[in-house]
N, C-alpha and C positions, 0 to 999 in steps of 0.2 A: 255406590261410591267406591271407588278407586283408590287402592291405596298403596302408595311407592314400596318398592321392595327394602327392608328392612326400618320401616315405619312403624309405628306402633308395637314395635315388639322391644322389650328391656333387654337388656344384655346380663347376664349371671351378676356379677359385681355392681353393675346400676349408676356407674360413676364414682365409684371408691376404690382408690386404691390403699394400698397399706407400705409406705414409705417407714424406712427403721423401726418398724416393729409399731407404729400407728398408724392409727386410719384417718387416713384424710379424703378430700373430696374432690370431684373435676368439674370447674363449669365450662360449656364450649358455647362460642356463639355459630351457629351455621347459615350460610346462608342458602338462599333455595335448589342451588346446585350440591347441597350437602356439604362441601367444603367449609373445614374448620377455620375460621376468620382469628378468632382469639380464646383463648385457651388458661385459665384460671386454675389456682390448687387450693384449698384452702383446709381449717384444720376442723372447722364447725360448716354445719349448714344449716342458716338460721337466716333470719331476713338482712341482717346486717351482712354476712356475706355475701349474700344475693345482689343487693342495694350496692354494695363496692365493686361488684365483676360490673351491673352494669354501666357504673359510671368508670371504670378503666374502659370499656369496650367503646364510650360513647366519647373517651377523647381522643381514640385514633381512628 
């Protein structure tokens, strides 16, 4: 199996960044060209944030 160049590997930070001295979180939607479609921050990462990026993403 074949696997796109920079697939399967995490990035150091993992989708966290640290805004004024807290950590917050990135959701991206990508699409299969890897292009960032929509782009989320949030301040938890728990099903409720998960459940709100996807419905911001699914009303544009």
């Amino acid at each position: 199996m074949a696997v796109a160049p920079g697939r399967g590997f995490r990035e150091p930070k993992g989708g966290r960044a640290n805004i004024n001295g807290e950590l917050h979180y990135l959701w991206r939607a990508v699409d299969h060209e890897d292009k960032v479609l929509e782009a989320y921050v949030t301040r938890r990462r728990d099903r409720k944030a998960a459940l709100r990026f996807l419905r911001r993403t699914k009303k544009r």
